[in-house]
C-alpha positions as CSV (number, residue, x, y, z in Angstrom):
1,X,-43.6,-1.4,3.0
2,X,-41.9,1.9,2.4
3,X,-41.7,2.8,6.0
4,X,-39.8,-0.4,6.4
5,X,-37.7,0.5,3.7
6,X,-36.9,3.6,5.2
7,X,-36.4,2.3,8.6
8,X,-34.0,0.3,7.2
9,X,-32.1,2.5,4.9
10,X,-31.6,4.8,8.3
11,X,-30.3,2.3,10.6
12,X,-27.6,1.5,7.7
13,X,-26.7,5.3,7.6
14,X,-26.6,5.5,11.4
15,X,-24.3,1.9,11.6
16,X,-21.8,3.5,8.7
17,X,-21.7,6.9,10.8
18,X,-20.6,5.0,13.7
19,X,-18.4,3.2,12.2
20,X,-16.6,6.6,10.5
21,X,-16.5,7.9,13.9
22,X,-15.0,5.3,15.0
23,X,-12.4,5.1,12.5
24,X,-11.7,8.4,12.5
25,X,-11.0,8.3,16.2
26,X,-7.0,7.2,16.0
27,X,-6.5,10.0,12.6
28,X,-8.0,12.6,15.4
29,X,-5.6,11.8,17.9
30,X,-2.8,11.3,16.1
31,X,-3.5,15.1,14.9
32,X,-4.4,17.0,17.4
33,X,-1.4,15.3,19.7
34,X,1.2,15.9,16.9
35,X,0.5,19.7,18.0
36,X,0.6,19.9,21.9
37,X,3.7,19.5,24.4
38,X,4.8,16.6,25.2
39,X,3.5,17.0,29.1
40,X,0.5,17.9,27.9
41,X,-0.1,14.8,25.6
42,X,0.6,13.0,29.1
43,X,-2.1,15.0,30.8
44,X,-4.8,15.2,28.2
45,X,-4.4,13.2,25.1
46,X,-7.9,13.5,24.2
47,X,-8.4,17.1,24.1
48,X,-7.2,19.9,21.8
49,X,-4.1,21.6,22.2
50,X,-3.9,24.7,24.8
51,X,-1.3,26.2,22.0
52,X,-0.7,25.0,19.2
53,X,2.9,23.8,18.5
54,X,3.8,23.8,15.4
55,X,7.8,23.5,16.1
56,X,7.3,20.2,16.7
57,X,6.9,19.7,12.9
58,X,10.1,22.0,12.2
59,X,11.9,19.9,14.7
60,X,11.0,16.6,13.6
61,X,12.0,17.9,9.7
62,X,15.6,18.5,11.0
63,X,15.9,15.9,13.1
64,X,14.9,13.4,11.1
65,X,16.3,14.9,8.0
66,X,13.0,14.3,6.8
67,X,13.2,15.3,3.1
68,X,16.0,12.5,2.8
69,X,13.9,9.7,4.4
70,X,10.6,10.6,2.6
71,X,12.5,10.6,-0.7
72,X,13.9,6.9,0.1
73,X,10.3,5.8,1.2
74,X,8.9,7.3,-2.4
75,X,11.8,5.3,-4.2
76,X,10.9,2.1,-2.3
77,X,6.9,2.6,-2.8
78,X,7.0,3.8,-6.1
79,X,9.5,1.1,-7.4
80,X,7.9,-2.0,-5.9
81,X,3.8,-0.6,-6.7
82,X,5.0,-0.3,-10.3
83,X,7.1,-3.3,-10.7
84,X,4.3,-5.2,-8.7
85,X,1.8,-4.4,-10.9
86,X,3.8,-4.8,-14.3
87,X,5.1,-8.6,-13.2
88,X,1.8,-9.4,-11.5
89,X,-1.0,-8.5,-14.4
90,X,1.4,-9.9,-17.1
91,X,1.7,-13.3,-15.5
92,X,-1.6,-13.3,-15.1
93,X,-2.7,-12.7,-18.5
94,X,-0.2,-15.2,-19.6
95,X,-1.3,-17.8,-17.1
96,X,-5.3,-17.2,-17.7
97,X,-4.7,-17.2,-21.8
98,X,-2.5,-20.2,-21.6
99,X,-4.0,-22.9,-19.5
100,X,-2.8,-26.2,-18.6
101,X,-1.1,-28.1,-15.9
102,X,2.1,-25.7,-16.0
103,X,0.0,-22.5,-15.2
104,X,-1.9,-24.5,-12.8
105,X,1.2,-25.4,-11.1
106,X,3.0,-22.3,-11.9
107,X,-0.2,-20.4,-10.2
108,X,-0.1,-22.8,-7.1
109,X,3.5,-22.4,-6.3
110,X,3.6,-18.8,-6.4
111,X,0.2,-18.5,-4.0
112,X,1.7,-20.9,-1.9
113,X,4.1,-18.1,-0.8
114,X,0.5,-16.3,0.5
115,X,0.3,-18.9,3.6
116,X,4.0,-19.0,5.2
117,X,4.6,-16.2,7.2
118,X,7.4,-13.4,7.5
119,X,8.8,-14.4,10.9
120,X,9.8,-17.9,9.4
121,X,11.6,-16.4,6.9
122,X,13.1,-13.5,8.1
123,X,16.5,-15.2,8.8
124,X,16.7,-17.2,5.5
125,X,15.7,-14.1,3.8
126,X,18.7,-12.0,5.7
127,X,21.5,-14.6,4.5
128,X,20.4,-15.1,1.3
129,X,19.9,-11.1,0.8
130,X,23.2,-10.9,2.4
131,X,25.0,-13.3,-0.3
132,X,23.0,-11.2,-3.4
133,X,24.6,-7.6,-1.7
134,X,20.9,-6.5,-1.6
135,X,20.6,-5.5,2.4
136,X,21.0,-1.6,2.8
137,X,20.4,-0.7,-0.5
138,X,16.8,0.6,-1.8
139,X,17.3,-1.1,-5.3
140,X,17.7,-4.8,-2.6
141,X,14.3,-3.7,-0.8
142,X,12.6,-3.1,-4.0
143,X,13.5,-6.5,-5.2
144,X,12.8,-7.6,-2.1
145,X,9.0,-6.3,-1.8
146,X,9.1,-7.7,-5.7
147,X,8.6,-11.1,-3.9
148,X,6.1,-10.6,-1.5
149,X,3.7,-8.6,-3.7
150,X,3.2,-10.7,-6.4
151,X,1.9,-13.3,-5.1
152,X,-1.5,-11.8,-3.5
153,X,-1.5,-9.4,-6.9
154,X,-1.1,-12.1,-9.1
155,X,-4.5,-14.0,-7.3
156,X,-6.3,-10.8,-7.6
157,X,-5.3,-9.9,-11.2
158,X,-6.1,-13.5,-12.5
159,X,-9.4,-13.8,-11.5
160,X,-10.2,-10.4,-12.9
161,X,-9.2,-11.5,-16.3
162,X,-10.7,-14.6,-16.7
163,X,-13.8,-12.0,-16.9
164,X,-12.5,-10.1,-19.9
165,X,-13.7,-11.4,-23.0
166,X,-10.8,-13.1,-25.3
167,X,-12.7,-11.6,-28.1
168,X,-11.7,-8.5,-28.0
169,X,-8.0,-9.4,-28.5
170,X,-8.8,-11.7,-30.9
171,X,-10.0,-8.6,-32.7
172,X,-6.9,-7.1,-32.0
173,X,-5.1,-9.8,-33.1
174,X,-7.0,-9.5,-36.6
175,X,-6.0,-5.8,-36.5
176,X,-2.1,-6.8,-36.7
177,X,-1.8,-6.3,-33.2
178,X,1.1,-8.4,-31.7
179,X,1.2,-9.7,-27.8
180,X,2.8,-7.1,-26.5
181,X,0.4,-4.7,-28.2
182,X,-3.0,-6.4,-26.7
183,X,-1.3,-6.7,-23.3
184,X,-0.6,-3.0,-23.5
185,X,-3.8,-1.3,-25.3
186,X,-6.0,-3.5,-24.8
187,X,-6.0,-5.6,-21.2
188,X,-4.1,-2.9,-19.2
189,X,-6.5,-0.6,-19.7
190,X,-9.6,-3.2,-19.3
191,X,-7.2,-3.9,-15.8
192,X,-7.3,-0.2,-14.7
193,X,-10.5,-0.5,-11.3
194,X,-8.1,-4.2,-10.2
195,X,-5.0,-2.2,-11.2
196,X,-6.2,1.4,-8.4
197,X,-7.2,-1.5,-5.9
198,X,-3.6,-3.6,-5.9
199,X,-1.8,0.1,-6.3
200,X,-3.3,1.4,-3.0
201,X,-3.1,-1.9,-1.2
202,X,0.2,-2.2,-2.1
203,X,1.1,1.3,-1.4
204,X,-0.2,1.5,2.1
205,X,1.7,-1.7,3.4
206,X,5.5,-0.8,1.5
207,X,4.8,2.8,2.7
208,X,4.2,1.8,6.2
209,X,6.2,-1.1,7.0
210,X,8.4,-1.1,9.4
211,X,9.7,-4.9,9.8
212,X,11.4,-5.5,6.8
213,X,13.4,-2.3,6.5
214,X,14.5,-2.3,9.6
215,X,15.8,-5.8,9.8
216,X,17.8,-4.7,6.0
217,X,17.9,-1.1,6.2
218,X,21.1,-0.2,8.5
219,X,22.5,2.5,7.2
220,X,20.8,5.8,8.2
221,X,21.2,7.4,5.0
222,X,19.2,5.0,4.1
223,X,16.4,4.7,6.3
224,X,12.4,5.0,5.4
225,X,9.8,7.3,7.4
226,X,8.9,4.7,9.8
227,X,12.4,3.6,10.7
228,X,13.5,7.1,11.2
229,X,10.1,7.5,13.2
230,X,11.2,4.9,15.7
231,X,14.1,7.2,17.6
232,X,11.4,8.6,18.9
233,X,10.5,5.6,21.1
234,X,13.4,4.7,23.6
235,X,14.0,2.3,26.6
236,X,13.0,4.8,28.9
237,X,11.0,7.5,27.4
238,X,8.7,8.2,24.5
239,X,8.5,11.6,22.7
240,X,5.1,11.0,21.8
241,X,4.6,14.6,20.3
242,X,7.4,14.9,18.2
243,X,6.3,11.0,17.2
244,X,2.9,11.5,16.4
245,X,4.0,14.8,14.6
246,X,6.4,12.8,12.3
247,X,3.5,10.3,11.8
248,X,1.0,12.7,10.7
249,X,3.5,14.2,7.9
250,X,4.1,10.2,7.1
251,X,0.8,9.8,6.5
252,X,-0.3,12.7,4.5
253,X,0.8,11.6,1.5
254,X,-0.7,8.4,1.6
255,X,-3.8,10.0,2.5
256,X,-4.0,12.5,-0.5
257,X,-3.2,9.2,-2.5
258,X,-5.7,7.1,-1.5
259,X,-8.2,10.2,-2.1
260,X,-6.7,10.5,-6.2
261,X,-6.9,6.9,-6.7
262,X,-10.9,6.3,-5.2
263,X,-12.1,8.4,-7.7
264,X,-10.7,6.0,-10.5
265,X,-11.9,2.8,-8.8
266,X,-15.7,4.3,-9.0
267,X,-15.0,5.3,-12.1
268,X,-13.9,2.0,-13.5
269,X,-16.6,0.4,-11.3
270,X,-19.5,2.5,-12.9
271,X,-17.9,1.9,-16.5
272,X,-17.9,-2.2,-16.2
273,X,-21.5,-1.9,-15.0
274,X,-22.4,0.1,-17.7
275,X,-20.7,-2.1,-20.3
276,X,-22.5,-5.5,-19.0
């Protein structure tokens, strides 16, 4: 029975091996490209560099102005994650505590946003946008990303606390507490392993999309990473070094970010299974 159990446990390990290789196969090339020439990338894209250049990095932080575009990404990001999760996890807590046909309703009509999809929208969305004087402004694609972010955090907050007992802000009720208070000290923090999972979904599709601002986004000055990433790719030629060197420094961030936030979602993992 043990040897069975053992077999078993190894040919899990191997499969999730595998499957890190084979994941980390597109962070690999993206790397080790973002270093070589561009004839070289041509000629071998699989294998290191022959010199290392690292002046494609220095040329794709003037080009690019890369300081400025990075800054309007972070504004976008950090602006629509927070606002996101404030809007989302309140509603939710309003709708769970509150039940009835309205929140039913009001629950149904916002998910029903989950299942149309961005290309039927995309011109409704650019006149009305246009109307509101929200296109080419960060504030307008923070609103914006408002809209389409709610919805799928709203599902995922709701169902998470419909499994927090309504004792405990009962209690806090009986303590003088008013709503605000027990949203605040008490749920929020109850919220924190759903709250890490939303923040770094979230995160990783505003931080990397490339549709939306480009359709709303035309002023330079105004452009995110992966819009200013894209004059690297023209009708005739691709400089796929200096563009895979401006993706790696894209996606740095994001990758120290999602390495923060993992340790809280084990964390608050381990303390919910501790407290059941």
């Amino acid at each position: 029975m043990k040897d069975r159990y053992d077999s078993g446990k190894l040919v899990i390990e191997l499969v999730m091996i595998l499957l890190g290789i084979l994941f980390f196969i597109p962070l690999y090339l993206t790397f080790i490209n973002a270093f070589k020439r561009y004839d070289e990338v041509l000629a071998s894209t699989s294998s290191l560099p022959s010199v290392w250049q690292f002046e494609n990095f220095t040329t794709v932080w003037s080009q690019i102005q890369f300081p400025g575009v990075f800054m309007n990404s972070l504004i976008i990001t950090v602006g629509s994650v927070v606002g996101i999760l404030l809007i989302s996890s309140a509603a939710a807590y309003q709708l769970v505590r509150n039940p009835g046909i309205w929140s039913n309703i009001i629950f149904m009509v916002i998910l029903s946003s989950l299942v149309i999809p961005f290309q039927t929208m995309m011109i409704p969305l650019v006149k009305v946008a246009k109307d509101f004087h929200l296109i080419n402004s960060l504030h307008g694609m923070i609103i914006m990303y408002l809209g389409f972010g709610v919805p799928l955090a709203l599902f995922l907050y709701h169902g998470f606390v419909k499994g927090i007992p309504v004792e405990l802000e009962e209690a806090a009720t009986i303590d003088g507490c008013g709503t605000v208070g027990v949203f605040f000290r008490i749920l929020l923090p109850l919220l924190a392993p759903i709250t890490t999972t939303i923040a770094i979904l979230h995160t990783l599709w505003i931080w990397n999309d490339f549709l939306l601002p480009f359709i709303m986004l035309t002023s330079k000055a105004n452009r995110t990473i992966p819009l200013a990433t894209y004059v690297y790719f023209g009708e005739y030629a691709n400089q796929w070094n200096l563009a895979l060197a401006a993706l790696t420094m894209a996606i740095l961030p994001v990758i120290a970010f999602f390495l923060a936030m993992q340790r809280y979602i084990i964390q608050g993992i381990t303390a919910g299974a501790v407290k059941g």
